[in-house]
N, C-alpha and C positions, 0 to 999 in steps of 0.2 A: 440325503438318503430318506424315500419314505420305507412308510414302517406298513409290515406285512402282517395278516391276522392268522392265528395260531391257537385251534381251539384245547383246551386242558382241563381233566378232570381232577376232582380232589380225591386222595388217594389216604388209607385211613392208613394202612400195613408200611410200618419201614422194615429196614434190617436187609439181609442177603436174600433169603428166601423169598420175602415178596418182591425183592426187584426183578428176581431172577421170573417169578411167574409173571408179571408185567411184561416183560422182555419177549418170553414166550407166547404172549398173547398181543405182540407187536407194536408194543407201547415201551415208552422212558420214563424212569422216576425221575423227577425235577422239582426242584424246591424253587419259594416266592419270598424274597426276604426285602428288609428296606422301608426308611423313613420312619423308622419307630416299631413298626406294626409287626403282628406276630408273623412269624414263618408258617409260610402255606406248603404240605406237601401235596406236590402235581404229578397228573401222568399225562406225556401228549405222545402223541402215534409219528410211530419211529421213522412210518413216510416223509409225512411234515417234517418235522424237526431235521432233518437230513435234507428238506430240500431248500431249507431255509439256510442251513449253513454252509450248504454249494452257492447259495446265490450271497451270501456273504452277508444277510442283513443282521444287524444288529439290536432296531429300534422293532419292537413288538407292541399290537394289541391283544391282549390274551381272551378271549373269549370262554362261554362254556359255561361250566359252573362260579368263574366271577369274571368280573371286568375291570380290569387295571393294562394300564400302561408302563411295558416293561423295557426293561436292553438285555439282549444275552450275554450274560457276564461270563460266563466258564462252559467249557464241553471235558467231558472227559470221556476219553476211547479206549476201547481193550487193546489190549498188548500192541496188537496188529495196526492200529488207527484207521480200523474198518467200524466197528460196529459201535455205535453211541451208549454210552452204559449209562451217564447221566449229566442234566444240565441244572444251572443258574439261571435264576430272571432274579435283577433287581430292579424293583419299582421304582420310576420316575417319572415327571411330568415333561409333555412336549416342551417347556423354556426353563426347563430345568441347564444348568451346566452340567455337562457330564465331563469324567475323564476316559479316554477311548482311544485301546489302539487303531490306526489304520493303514490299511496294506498301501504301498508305495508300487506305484507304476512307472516303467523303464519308458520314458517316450524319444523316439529319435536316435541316430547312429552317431557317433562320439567321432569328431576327426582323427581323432588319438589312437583308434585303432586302425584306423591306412597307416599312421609313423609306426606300425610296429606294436602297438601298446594292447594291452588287453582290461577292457571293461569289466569290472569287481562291483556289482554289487553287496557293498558292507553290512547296511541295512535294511530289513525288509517291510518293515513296518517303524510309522511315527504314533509319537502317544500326545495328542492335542486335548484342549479344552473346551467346550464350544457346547452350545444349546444341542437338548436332544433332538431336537425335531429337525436339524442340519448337519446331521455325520455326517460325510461323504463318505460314497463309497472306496475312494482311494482317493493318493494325495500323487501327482504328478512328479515325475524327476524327468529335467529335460538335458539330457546328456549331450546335446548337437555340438555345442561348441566347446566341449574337453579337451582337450588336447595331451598327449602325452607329459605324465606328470600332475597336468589338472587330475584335482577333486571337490566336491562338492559336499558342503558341513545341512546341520537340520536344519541351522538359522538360512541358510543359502536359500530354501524352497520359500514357495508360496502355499498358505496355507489359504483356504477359504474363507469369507467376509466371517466376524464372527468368531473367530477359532486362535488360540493362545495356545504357544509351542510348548509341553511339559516335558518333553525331552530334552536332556542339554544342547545347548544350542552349539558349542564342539563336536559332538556327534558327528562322526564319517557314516555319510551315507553312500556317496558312493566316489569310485576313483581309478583314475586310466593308470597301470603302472609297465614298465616294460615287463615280457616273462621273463621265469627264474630261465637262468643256465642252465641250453642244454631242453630246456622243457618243451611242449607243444603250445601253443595257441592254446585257451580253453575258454568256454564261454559259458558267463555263470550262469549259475542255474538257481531259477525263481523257485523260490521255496513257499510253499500253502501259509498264510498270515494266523498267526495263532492268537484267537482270544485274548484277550484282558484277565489276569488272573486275578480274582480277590480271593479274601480270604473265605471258607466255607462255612456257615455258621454251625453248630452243633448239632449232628442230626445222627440218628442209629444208622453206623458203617453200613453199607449195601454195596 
């Protein structure tokens, strides 16, 4: 996965009141935390940052007022999971190892569902190890040859040159089972891959 640039300014005012006038003035309050170093409070404009987490990247250059190499660690969204209220950058280097969820992709039609069976996927996301400067952007599930009854564990998948499963490797990711009794057909529905949570360093509630 390359990394997209994302300019951000330093932001003096924490607390509710100032995120809320940031907000209003079309920007995110975002903290810079990582490798020792103090936390940076940031603001970046709420276009960017939204268009950057449609396109799912991860691996950032932060421009602006500094220059550091980050990953988007966390998003938080209001009630609705419309509107950004505020992000994570934690600072790493391009051969750094990083820990990283990423979204899993459904490739291919499963025989299992001509026998009747219906396609579940369990899992939506894998959480690998692997150099920052090589996330992918998604990890492949090739469901072609399932068959009713088949399923497929985390160890089952191919992960990218590079990259160590931190997921259990028992993990159901995905699996043809027959329907319940009585029930319809139903086909699962892919769910939007959520962030990597850490923990949030200390910083005035906003």
């Amino acid at each position: 996965m390359s990394s997209e640039t994302i300019e951000v300014k330093k932001r003096e005012g924490v607390g509710s009141l100032a995120a809320r006038k940031l907000r209003a003035n079309g920007q995110v309050p975002a903290i810079l935390y990582g490798h020792g170093e103090a936390n940076v409070n940031l603001a970046v404009r709420s276009d960017a940052i939204s268009r950057i987490i449609q396109h799912g990247t991860k691996l950032l250059d932060l421009s602006g007022d500094l220059t550091e190499t980050a990953l988007l660690r966390d998003v938080q969204w209001d009630a609705f999971g419309v509107e950004v209220l505020h992000v994570d950058f934690a600072r790493v280097s391009q051969s750094e190892a990083v820990e990283i969820s990423v979204p899993l992709e459904v490739h291919g039609e499963a025989v299992g569902t001509k026998e009747g069976g219906v396609l579940t996927l369990v899992l939506h996301e894998l959480t690998i190890l692997c150099p920052a400067s090589k996330i992918p952007e998604s990890i492949e599930v090739n469901v072609t040859d399932l068959h009713l009854g088949d399923h497929l564990l985390a160890e089952n998948l191919s992960l990218p040159e590079g990259a160590a499963l931190v997921t259990a490797p028992t993990e159901m990711v995905v699996h043809v089972v027959a329907p319940a009794a009585g029930g319809e057909l139903e086909e699962s529905a892919e769910s939007e891959p959520e962030l990597i949570r850490k923990e949030k360093p200390a910083e005035d509630s906003e």
